[in-house]
C-alpha positions as CSV (number, residue, x, y, z in Angstrom):
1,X,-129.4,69.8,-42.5
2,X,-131.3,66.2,-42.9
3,X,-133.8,68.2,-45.3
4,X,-130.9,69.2,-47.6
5,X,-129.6,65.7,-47.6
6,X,-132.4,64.2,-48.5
7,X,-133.5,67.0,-50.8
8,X,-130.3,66.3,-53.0
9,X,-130.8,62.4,-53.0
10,X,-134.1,62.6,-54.2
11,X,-132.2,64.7,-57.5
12,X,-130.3,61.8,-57.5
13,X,-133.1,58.8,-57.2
14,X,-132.9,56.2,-60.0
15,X,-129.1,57.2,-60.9
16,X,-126.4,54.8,-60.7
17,X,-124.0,55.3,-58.0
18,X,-120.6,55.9,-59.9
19,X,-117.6,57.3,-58.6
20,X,-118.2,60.8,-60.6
21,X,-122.2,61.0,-59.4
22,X,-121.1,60.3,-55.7
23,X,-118.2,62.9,-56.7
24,X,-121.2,65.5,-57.7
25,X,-123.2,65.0,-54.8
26,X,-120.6,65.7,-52.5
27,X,-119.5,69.0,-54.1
28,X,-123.3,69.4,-54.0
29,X,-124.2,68.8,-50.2
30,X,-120.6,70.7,-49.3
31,X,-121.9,73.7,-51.2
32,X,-125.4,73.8,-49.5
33,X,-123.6,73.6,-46.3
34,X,-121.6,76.0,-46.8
35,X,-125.0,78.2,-48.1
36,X,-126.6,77.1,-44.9
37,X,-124.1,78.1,-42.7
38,X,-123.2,81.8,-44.3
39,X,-127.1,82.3,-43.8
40,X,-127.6,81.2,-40.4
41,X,-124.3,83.6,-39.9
42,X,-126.8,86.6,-41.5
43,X,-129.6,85.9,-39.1
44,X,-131.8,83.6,-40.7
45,X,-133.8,81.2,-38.8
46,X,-133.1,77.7,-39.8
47,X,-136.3,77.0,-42.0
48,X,-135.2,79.9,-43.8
49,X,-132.0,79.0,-44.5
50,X,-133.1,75.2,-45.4
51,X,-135.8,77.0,-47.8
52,X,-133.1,79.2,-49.5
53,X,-130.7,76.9,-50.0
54,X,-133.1,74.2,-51.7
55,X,-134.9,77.5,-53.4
56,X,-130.6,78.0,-55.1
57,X,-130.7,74.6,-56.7
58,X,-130.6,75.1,-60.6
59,X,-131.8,72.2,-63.1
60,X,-130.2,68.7,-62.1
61,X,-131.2,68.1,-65.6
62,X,-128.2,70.3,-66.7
63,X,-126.0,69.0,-64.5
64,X,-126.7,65.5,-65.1
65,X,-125.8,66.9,-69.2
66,X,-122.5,68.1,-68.6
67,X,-121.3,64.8,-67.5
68,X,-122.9,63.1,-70.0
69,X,-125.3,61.5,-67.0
70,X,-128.8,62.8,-68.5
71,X,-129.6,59.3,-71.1
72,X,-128.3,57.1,-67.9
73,X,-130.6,58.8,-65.6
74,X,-133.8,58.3,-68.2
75,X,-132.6,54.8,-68.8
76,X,-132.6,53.4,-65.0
77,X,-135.8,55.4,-63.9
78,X,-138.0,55.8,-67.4
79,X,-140.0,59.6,-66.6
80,X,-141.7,57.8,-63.3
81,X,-140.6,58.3,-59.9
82,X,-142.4,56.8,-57.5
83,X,-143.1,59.3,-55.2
84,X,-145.9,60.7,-53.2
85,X,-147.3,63.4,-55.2
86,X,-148.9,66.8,-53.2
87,X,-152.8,66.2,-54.5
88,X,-152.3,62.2,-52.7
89,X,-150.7,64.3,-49.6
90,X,-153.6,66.4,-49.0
91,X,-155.9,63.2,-49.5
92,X,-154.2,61.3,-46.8
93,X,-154.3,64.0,-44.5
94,X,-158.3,64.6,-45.3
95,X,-158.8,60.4,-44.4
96,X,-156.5,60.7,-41.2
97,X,-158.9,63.7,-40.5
98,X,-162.0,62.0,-41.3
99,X,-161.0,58.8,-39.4
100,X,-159.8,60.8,-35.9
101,X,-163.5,62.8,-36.0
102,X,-165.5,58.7,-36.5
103,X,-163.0,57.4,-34.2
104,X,-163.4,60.1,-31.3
105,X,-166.5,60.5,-31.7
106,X,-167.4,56.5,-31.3
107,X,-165.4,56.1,-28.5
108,X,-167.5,59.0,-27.0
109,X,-170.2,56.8,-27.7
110,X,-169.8,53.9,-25.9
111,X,-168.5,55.8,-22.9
112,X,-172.1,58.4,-22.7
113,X,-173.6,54.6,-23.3
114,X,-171.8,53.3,-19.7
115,X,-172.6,56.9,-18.0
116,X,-176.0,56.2,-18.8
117,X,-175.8,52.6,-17.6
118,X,-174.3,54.0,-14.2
119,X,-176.9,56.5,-13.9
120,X,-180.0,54.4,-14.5
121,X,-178.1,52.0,-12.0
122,X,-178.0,54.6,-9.6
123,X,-180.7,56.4,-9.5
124,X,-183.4,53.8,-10.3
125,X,-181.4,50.6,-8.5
126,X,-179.2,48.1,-9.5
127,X,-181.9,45.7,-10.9
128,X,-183.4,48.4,-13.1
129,X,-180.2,49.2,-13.8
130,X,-179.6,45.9,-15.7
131,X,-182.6,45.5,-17.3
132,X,-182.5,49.2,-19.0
133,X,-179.6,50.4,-18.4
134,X,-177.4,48.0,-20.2
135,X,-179.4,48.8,-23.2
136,X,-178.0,52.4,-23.8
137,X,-174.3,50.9,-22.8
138,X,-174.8,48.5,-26.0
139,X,-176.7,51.1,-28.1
140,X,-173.4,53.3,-27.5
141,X,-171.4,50.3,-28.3
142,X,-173.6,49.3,-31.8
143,X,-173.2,52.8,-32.4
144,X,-169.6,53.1,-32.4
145,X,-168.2,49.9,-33.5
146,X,-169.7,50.6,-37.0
147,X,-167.7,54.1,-37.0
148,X,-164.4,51.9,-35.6
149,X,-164.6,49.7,-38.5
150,X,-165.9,52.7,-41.5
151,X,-162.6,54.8,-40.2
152,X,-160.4,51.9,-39.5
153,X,-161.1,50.3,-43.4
154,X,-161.0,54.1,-45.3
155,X,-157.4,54.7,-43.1
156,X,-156.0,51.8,-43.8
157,X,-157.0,51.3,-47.6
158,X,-155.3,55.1,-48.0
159,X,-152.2,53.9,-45.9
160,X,-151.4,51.0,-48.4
161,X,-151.9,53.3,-51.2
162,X,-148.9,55.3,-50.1
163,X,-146.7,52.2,-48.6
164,X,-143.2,51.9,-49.2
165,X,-143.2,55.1,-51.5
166,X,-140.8,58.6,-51.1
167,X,-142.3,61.2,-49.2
168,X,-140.4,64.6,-51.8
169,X,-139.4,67.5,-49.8
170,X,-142.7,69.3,-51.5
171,X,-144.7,67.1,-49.6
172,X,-143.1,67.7,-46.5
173,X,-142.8,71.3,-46.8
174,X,-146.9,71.5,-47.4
175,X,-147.3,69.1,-44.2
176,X,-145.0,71.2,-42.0
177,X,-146.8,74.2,-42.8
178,X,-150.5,72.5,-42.6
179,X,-148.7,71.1,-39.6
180,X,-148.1,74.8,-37.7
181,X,-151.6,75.9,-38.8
182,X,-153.1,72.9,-36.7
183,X,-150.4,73.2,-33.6
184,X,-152.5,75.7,-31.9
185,X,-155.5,73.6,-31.8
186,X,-153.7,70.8,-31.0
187,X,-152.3,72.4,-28.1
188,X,-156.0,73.6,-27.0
189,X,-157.4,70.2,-27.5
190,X,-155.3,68.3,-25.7
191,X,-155.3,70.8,-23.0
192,X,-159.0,70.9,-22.6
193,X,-158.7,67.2,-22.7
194,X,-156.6,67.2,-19.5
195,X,-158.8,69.4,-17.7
196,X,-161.6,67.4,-18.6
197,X,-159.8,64.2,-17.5
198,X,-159.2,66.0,-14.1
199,X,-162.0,67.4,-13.4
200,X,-164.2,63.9,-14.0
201,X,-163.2,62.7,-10.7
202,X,-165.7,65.3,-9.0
203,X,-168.4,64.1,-9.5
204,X,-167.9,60.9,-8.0
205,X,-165.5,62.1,-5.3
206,X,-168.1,64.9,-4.1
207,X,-171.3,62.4,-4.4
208,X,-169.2,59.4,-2.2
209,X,-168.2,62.1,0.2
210,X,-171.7,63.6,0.5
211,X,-173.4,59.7,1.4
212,X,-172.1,56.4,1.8
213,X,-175.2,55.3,-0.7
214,X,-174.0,53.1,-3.4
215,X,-176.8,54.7,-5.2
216,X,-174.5,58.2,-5.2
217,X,-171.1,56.3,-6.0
218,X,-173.3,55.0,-9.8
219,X,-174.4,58.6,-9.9
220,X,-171.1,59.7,-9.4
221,X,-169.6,57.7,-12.1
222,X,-172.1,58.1,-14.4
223,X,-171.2,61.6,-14.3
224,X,-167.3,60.8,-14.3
225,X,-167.7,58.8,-17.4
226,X,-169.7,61.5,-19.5
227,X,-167.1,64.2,-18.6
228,X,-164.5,61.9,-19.4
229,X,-166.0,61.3,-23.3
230,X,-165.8,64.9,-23.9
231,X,-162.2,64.8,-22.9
232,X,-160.9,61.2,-24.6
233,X,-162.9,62.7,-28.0
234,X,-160.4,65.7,-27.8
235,X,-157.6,63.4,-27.0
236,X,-158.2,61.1,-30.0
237,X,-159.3,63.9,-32.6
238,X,-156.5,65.8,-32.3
239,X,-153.8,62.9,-31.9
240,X,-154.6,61.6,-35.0
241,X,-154.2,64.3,-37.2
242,X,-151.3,65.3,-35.3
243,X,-149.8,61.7,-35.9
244,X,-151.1,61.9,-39.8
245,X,-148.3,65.4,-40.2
246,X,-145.6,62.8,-38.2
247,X,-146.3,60.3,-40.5
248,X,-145.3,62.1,-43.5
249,X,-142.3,64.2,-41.9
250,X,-140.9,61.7,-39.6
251,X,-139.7,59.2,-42.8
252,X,-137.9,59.3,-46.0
253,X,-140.3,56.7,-47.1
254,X,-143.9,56.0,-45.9
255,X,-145.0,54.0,-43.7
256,X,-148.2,51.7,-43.8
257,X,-147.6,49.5,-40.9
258,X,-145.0,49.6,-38.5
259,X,-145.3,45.7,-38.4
260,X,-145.1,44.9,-42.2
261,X,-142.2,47.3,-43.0
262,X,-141.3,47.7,-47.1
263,X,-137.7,47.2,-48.0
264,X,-136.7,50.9,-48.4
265,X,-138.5,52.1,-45.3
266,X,-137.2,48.8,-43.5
267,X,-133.7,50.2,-44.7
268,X,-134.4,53.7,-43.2
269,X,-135.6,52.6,-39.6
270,X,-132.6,50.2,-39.4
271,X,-130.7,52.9,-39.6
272,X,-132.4,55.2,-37.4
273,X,-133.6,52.8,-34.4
274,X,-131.8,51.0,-32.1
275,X,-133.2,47.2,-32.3
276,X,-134.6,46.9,-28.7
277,X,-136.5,50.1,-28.9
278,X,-138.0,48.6,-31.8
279,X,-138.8,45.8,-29.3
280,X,-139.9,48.2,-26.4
281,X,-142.7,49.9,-29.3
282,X,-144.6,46.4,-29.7
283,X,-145.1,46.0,-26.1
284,X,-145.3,49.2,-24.7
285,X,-149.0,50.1,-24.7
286,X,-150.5,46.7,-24.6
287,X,-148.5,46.5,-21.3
288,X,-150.4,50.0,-20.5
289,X,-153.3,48.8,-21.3
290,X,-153.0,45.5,-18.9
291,X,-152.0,48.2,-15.8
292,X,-155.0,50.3,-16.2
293,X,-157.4,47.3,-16.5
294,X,-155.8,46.2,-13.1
295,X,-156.0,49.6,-11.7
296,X,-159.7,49.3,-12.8
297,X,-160.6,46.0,-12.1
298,X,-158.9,44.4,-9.8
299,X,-157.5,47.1,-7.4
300,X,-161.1,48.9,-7.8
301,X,-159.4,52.5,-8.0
302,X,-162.1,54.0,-10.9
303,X,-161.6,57.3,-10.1
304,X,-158.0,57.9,-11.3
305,X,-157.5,54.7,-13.7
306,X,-157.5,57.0,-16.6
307,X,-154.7,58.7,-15.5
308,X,-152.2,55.9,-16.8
309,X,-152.8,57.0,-20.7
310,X,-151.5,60.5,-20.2
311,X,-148.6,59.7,-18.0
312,X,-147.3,56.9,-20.4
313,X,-147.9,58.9,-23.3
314,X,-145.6,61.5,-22.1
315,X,-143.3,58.7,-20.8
316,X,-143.1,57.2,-24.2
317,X,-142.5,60.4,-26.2
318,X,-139.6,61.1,-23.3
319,X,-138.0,58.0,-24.0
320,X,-138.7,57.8,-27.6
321,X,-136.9,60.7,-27.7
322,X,-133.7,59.8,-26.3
323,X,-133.6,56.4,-28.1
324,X,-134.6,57.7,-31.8
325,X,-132.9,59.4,-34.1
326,X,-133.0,63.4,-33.4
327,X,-132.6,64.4,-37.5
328,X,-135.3,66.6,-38.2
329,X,-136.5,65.9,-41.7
């Protein structure tokens, strides 16, 4: 029902809020409920029934005539709404696409760089280790910085073109279906993502267990570290286009930065989000981050450091969840 909601507001965007047009939009929104209802009653799924509904809507142009609304309308508004049009749509989700593969692929990089570095550790020594193998960990590095910044630049120059603007029930429609089309390789990715992440700790599990050799531990996590790139790429590729679809069909009004809000989309997560979960966002991951670091550094537990990111992931969607609005747009 939040589609139709919004769906008749954005008729309505630009006119003033009298008595008689808040009259209008009630008798409006009380109709298509009544619509949406008598078709769920025949059977019809609910995206059905949303599309019929918005598909019954005549010309607000006439309606807006018949209460002599239609020169206050073109007055307050001109013949420009700013909204975000299909064609600038379909170019944000071709950057967020563009960005995920530069992004996944240089962290992939720099983590083949430190298998290397492991590997030349371990199976040369620790001193040639250093002298050549440090040189492929900053090769992956110099490799994938410039990829960080190329992605991070394109993304973000896009996401301030669209800032602060109305995301039109078109748009949303188009990203919800572009959105189902990609669900199954989502799904696939993240899963062979998982079982890479699992399966990494073999390697250096079965190599310690077969000699006590540091030499076989560096093997061992050279090996881990490879395996893991293959399943952090998958991760990253698919989560960002995943969380370029959200982006345009979790708002009424897009969102550049969740730090730097603009005042309608301020407006609109006011309303959705409670304040302290707003609080809990901002420090959430770097207080992720700071755990498996420990896990990693201090404790010395490599093997199964990796495994905080997935399990706080699907900790934060669980509690993001319960704490967010549920309104489906």
């Amino acid at each position: 029902m939040k589609t139709i909601r919004e769906y008749i507001e954005s008729l309505f965007l630009g006119i003033e809020g009298t008595p008689q047009v808040l009259k209008l939009k009630e008798d409006l929104l009380a109709g298509a409920e009544d619509r949406y209802e008598d078709l769920k009653n025949q059977g019809k799924t609910e995206n059905e029934a949303i599309g019929a509904v918005i598909s019954e809507f005549g010309n607000i142009d006439e309606l807006l005539e018949e209460m002599n609304l239609k020169k206050e309308y073109r007055d307050e508004i001109g013949h420009d709404v700013d909204e975000i049009t299909i064609e600038e749509a379909e170019t944000f989700l071709n950057v967020q696409k563009k960005g995920a593969l530069f992004i996944g692929i240089g962290v992939a990089l720099i983590l083949i760089g430190s298998a290397i570095f492991f590997g030349i550790s371990g199976w040369y020594g620790e001193r040639v280790g250093e002298m050549f193998g440090i040189i492929f960990l900053f090769l992956g590095v110099a490799a994938g910085v410039p990829l960080f910044i190329t992605a991070g630049t394109s993304m973000g120059n896009n996401r301030k073109e669209l800032d602060d603007r109305l995301i039109p029930i078109q748009v949303k429609r188009l990203v919800e279906k572009k959105k189902k089309s990609f669900q199954r390789s989502y799904v696939f990715s993240i899963s062979a993502g998982v079982v890479f992440c699992i399966i990494s700790a073999t390697p250096v599990v079965a190599l310690s267990a077969y000699s006590d050799s540091d030499r076989y531990t560096m093997l061992g996590l050279g090996l881990t570290c490879l395996i893991v790139s293959a399943g952090v790429f998958l991760f990253i590729y698919a989560g960002v286009i995943m969380g370029s679809f959200t982006q345009l069909l979790k708002h009424k009004y897009f969102i550049s930065d969740e730090d730097k809000l603009g005042p309608r989309a301020k407006e609109e997560k006011r309303k959705k989000k409670p304040y302290f979960w707003q609080i809990v966002e901002r420090v959430y991951w770097p207080i992720v981050v700071i755990i498996s670091l420990f896990e990693a550094f201090v404790v010395g537990n490599w093997t199964t450091f990796w495994i905080v990111y997935p399990v706080a992931g699907i900790l934060f969607g669980i509690l993001e969840s319960i704490f967010t609005s549920k309104d489906k747009w």
